[in-house]
Chimera marker file (.cmm) of the C-alpha trace (Angstrom):
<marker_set name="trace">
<marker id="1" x="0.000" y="0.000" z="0.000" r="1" g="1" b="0" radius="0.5"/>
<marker id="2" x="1.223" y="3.015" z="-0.892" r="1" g="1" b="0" radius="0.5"/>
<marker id="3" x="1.295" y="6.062" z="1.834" r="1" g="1" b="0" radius="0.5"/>
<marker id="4" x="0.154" y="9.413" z="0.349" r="1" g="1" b="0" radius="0.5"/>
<marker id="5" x="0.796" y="12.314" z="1.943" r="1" g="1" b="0" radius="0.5"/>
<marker id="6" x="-1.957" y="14.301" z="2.690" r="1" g="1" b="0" radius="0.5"/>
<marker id="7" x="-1.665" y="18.127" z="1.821" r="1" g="1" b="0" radius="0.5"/>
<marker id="8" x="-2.024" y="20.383" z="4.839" r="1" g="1" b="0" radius="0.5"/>
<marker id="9" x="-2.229" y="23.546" z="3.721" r="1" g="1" b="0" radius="0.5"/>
<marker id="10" x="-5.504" y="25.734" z="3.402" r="1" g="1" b="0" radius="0.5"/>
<marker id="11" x="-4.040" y="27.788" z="0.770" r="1" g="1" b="0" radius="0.5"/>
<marker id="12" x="-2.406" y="26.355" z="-2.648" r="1" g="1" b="0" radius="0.5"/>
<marker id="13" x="1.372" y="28.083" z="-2.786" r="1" g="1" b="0" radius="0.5"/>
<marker id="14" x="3.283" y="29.650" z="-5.995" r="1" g="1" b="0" radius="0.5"/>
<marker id="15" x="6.614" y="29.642" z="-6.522" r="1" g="1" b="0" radius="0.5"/>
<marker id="16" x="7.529" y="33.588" z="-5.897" r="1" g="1" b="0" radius="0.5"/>
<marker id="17" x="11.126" y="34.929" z="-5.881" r="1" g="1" b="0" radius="0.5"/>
<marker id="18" x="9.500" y="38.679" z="-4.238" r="1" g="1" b="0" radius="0.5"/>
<marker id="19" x="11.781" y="40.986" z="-2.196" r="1" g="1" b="0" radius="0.5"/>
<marker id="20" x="10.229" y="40.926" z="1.722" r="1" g="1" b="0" radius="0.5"/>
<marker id="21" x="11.589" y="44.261" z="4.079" r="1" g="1" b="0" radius="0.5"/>
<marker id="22" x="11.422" y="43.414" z="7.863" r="1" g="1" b="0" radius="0.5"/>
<marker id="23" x="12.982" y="44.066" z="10.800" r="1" g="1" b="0" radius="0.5"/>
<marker id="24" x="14.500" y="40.847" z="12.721" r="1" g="1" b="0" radius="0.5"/>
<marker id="25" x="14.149" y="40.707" z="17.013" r="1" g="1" b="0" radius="0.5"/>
<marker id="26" x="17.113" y="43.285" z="17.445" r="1" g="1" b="0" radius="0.5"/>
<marker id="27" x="15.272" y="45.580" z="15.356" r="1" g="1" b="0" radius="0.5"/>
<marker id="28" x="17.550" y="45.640" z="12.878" r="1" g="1" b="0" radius="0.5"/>
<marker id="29" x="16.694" y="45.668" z="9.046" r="1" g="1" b="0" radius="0.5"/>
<marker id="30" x="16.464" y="42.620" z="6.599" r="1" g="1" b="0" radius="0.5"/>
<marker id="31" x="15.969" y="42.307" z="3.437" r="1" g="1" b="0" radius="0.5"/>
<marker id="32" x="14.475" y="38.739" z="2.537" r="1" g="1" b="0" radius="0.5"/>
<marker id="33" x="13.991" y="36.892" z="-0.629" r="1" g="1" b="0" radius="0.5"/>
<marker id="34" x="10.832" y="34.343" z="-0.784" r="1" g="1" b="0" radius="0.5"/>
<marker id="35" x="11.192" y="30.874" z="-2.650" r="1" g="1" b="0" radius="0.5"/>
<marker id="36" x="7.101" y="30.920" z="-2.715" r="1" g="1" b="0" radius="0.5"/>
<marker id="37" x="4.032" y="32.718" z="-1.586" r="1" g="1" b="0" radius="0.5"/>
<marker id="38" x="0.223" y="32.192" z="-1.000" r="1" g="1" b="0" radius="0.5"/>
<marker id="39" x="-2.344" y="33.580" z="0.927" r="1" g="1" b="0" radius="0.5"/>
<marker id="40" x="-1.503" y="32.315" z="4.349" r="1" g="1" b="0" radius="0.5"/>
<marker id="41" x="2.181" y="33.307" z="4.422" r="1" g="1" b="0" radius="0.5"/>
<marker id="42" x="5.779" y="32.507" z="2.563" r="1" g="1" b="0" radius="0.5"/>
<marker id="43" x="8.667" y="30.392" z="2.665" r="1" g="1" b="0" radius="0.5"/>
<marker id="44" x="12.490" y="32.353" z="2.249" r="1" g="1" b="0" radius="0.5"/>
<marker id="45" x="15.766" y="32.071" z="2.993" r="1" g="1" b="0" radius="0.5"/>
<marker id="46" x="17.103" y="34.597" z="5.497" r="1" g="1" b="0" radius="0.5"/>
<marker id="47" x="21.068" y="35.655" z="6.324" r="1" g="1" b="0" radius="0.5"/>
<marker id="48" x="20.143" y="35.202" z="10.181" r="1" g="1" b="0" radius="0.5"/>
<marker id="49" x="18.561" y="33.085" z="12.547" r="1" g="1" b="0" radius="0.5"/>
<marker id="50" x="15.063" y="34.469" z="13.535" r="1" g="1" b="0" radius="0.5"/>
<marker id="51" x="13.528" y="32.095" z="16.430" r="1" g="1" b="0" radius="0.5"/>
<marker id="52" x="10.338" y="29.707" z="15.884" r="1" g="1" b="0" radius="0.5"/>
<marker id="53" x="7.123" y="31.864" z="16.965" r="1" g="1" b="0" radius="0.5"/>
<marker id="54" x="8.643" y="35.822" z="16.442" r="1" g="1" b="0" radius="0.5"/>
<marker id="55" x="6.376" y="38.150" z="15.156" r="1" g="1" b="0" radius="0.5"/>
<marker id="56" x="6.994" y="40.443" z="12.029" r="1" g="1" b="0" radius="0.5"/>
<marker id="57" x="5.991" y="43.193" z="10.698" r="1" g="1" b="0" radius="0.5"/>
<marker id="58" x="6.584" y="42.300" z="6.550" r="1" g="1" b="0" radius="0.5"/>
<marker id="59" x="6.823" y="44.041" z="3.647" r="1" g="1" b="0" radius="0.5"/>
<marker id="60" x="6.679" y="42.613" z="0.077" r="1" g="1" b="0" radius="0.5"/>
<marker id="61" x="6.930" y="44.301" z="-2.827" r="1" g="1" b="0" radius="0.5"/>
<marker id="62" x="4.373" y="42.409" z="-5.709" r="1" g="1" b="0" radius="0.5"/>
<marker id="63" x="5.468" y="43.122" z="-9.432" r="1" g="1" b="0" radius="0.5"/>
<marker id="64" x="2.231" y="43.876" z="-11.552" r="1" g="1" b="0" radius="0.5"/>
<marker id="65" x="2.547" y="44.380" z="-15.282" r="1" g="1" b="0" radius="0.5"/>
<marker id="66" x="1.757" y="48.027" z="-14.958" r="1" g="1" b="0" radius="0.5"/>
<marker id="67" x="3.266" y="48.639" z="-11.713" r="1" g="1" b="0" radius="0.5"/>
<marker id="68" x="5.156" y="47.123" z="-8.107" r="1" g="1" b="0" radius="0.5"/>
<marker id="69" x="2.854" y="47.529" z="-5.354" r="1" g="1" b="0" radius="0.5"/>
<marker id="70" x="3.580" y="46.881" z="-1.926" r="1" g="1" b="0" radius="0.5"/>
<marker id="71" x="1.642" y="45.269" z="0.658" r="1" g="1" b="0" radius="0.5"/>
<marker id="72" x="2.270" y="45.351" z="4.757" r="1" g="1" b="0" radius="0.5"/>
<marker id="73" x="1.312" y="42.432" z="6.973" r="1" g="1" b="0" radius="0.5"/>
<marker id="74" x="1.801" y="40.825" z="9.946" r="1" g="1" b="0" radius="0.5"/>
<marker id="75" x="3.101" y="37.033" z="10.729" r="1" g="1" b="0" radius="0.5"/>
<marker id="76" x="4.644" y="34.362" z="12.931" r="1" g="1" b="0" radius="0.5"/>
<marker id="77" x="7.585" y="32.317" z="12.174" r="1" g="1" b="0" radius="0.5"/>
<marker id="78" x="6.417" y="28.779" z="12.004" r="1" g="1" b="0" radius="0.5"/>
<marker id="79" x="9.182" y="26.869" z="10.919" r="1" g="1" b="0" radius="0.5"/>
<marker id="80" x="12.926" y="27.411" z="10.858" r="1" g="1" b="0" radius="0.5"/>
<marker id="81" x="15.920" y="25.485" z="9.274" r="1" g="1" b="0" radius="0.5"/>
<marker id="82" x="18.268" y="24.644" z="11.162" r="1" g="1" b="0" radius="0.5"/>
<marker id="83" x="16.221" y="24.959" z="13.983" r="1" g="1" b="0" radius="0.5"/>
<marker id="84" x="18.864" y="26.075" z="16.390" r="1" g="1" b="0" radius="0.5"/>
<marker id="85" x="21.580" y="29.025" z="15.404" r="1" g="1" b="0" radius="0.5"/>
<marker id="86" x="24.806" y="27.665" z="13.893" r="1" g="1" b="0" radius="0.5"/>
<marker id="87" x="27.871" y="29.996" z="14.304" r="1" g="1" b="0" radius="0.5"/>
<marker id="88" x="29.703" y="30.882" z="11.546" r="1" g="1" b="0" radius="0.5"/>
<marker id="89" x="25.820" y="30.240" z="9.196" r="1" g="1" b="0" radius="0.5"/>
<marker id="90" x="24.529" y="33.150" z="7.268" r="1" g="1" b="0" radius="0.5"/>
<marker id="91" x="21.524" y="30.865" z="5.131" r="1" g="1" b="0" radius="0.5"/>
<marker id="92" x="18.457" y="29.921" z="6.941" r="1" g="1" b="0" radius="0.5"/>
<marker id="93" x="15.028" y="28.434" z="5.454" r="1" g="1" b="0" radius="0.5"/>
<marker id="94" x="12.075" y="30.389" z="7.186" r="1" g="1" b="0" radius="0.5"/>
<marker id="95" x="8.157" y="29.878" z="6.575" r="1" g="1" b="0" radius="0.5"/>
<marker id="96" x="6.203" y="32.761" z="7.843" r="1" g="1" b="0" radius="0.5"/>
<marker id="97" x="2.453" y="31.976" z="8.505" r="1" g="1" b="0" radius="0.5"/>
<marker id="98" x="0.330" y="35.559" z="8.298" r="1" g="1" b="0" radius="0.5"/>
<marker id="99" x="-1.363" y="36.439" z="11.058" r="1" g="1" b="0" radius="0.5"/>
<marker id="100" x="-2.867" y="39.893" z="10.104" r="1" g="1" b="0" radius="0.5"/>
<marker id="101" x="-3.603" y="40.859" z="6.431" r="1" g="1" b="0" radius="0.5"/>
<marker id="102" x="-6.373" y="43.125" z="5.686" r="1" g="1" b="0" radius="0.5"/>
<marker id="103" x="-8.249" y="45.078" z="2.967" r="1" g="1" b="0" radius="0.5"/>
<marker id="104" x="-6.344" y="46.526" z="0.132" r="1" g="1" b="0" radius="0.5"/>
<marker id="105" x="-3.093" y="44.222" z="1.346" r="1" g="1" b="0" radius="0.5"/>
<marker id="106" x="-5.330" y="40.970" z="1.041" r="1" g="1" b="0" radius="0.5"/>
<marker id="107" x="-6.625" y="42.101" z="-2.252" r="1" g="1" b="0" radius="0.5"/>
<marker id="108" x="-3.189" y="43.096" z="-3.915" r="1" g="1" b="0" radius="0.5"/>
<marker id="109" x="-2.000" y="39.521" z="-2.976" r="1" g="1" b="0" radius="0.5"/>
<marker id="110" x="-4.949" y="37.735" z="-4.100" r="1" g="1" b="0" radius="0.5"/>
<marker id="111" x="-4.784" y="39.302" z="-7.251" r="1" g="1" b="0" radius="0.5"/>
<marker id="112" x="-1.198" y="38.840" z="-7.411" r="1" g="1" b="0" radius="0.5"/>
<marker id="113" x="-1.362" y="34.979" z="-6.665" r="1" g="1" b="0" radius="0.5"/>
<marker id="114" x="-4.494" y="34.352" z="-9.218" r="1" g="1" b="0" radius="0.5"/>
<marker id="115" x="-2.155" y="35.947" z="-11.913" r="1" g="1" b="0" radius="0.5"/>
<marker id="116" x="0.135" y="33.100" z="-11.291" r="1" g="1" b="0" radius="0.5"/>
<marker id="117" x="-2.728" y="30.264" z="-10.953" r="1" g="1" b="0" radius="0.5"/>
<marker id="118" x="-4.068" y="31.158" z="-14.168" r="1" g="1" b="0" radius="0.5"/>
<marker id="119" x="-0.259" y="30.528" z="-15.730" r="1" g="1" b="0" radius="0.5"/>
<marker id="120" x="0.868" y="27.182" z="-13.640" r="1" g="1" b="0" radius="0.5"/>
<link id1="1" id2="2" r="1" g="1" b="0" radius="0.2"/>
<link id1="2" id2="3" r="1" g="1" b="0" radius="0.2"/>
<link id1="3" id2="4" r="1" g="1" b="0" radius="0.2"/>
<link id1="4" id2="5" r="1" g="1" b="0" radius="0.2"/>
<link id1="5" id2="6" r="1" g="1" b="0" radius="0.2"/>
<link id1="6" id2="7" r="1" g="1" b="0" radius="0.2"/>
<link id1="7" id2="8" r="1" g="1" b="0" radius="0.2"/>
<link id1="8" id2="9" r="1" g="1" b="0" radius="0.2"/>
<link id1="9" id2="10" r="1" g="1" b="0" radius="0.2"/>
<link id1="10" id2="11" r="1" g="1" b="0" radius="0.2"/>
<link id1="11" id2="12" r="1" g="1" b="0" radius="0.2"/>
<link id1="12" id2="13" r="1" g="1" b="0" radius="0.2"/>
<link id1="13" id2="14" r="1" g="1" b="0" radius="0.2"/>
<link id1="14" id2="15" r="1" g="1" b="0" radius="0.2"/>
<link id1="15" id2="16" r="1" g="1" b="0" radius="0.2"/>
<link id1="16" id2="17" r="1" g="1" b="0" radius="0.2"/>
<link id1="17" id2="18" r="1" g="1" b="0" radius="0.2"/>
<link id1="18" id2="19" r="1" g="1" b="0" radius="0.2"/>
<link id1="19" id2="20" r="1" g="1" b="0" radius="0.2"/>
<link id1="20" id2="21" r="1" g="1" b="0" radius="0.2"/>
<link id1="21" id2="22" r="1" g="1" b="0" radius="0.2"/>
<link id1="22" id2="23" r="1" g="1" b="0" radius="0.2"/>
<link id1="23" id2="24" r="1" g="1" b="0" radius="0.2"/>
<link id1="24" id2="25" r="1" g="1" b="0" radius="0.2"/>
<link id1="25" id2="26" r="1" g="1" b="0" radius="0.2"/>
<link id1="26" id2="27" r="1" g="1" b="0" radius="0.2"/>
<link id1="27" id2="28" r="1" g="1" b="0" radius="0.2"/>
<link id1="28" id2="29" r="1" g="1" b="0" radius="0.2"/>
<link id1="29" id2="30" r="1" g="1" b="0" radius="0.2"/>
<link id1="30" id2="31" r="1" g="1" b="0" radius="0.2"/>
<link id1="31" id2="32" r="1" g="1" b="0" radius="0.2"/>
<link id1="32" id2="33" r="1" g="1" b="0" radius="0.2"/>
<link id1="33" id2="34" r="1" g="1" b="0" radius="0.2"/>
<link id1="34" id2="35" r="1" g="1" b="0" radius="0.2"/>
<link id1="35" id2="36" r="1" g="1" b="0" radius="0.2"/>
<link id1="36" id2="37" r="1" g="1" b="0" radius="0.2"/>
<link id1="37" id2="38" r="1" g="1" b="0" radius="0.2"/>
<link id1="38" id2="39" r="1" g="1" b="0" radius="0.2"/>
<link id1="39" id2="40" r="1" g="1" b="0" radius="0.2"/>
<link id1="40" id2="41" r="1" g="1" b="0" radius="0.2"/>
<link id1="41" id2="42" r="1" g="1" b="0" radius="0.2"/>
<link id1="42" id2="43" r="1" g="1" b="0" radius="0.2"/>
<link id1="43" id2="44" r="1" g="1" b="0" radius="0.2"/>
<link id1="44" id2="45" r="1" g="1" b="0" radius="0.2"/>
<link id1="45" id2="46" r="1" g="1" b="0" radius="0.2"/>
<link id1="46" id2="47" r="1" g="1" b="0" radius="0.2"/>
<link id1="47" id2="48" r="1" g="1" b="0" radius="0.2"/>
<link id1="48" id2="49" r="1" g="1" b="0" radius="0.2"/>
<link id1="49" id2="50" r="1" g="1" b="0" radius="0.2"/>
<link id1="50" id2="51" r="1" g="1" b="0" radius="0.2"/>
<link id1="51" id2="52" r="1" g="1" b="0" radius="0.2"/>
<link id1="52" id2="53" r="1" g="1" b="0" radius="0.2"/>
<link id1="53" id2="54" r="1" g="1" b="0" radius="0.2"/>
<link id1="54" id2="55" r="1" g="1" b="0" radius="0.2"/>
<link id1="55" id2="56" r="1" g="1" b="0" radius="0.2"/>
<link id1="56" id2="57" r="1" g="1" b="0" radius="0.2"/>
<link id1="57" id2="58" r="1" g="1" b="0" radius="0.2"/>
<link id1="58" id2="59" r="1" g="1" b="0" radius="0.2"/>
<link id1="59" id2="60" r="1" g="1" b="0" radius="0.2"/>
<link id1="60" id2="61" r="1" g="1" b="0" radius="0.2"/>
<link id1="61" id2="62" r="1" g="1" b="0" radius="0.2"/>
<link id1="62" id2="63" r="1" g="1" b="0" radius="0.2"/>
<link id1="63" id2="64" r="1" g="1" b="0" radius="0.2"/>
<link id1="64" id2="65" r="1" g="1" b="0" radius="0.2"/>
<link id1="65" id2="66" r="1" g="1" b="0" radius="0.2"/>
<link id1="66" id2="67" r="1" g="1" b="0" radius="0.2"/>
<link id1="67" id2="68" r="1" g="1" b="0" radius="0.2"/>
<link id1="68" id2="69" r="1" g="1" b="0" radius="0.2"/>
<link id1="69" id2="70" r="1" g="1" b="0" radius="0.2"/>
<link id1="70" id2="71" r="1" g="1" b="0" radius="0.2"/>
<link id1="71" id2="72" r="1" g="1" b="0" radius="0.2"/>
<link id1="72" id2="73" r="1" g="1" b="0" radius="0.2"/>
<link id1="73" id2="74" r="1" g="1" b="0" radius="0.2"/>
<link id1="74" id2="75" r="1" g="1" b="0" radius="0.2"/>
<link id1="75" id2="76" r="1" g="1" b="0" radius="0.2"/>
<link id1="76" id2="77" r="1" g="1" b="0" radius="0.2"/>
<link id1="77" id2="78" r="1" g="1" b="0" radius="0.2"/>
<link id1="78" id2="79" r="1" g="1" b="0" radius="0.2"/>
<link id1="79" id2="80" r="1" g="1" b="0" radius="0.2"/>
<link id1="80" id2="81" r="1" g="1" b="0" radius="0.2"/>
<link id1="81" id2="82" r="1" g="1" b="0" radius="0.2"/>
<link id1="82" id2="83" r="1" g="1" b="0" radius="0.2"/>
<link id1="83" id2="84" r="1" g="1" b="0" radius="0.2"/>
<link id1="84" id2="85" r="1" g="1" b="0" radius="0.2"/>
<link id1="85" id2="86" r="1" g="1" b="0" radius="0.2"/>
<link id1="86" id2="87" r="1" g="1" b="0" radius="0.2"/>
<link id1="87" id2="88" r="1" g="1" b="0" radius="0.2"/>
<link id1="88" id2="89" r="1" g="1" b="0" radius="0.2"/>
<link id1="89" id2="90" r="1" g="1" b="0" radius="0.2"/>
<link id1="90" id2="91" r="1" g="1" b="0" radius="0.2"/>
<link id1="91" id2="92" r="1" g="1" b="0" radius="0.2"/>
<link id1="92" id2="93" r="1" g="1" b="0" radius="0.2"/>
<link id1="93" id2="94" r="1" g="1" b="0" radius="0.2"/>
<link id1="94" id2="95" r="1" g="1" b="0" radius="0.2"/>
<link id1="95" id2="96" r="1" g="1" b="0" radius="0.2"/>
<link id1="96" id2="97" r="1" g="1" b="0" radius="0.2"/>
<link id1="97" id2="98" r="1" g="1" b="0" radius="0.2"/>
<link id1="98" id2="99" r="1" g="1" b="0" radius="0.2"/>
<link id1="99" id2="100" r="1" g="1" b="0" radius="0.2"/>
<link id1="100" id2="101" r="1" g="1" b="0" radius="0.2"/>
<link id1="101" id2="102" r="1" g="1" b="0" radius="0.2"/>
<link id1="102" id2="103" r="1" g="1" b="0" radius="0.2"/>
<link id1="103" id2="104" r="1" g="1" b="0" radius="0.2"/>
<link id1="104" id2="105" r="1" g="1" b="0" radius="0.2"/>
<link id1="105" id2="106" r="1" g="1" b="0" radius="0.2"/>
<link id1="106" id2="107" r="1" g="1" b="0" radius="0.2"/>
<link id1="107" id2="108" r="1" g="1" b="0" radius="0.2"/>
<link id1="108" id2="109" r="1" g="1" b="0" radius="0.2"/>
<link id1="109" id2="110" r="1" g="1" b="0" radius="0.2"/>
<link id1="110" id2="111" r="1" g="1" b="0" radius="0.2"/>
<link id1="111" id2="112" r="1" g="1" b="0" radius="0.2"/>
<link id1="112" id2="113" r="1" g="1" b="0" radius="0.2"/>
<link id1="113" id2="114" r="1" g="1" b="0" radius="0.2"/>
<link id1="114" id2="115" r="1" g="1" b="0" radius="0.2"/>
<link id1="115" id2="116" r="1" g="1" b="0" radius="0.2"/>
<link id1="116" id2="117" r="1" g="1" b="0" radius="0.2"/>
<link id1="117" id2="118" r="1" g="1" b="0" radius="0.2"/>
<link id1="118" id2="119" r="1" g="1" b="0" radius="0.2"/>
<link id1="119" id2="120" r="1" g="1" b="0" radius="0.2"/>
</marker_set>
């Protein structure tokens, strides 16, 4: 018998390469990349280790043919890898599950996403 894994998610994913501005726990500024992106949050690679369950403030910038837009929202880090700091590491894979996303910010990234439905 064959074991299937079941998907989990409540909202499909597309791959996304989208520039994300946040500030880490120090308060310092960082400049994330995501690997992909749907409606409940975003997987990336980050420079430095951000603990499981931080909140962030996050910015993405969303390319639209006639214009970027960007959108502000609120999440939680929900997974980190390696899930312990590593000295000497600069290259850590975070998912980010959203936790506030409102109005015109929901909207821009629901139109963003179908965009890229409609071409997978």
């Amino acid at each position: 018998m064959m074991d299937v894994k079941k998907e989990r998610r409540q909202h499909p994913r597309v791959p996304a390469h989208l520039t994300v501005e946040t500030a880490g726990p120090e308060g310092t500024e960082l400049t994330l990349v995501t690997g992909n992106l749907s409606l409940g949050g975003f997987h990336c690679r980050v420079s430095r280790y951000i603990p499981k369950s931080t909140h962030l403030t996050v910015k993405l910038e969303l390319p639209f043919p006639e214009r970027s837009e960007w959108l502000t929202a609120e999440g939680e880090v929900v997974r980190v890898k390696p899930q312990e700091p590593v000295e000497g590491r600069n290259d850590y894979r975070l998912a980010l599950q959203f936790t506030r996303l409102y109005g015109r910010d929901r909207q821009l990234l629901g139109r963003y996403l179908e965009q890229h439905y409609k071409q997978r």
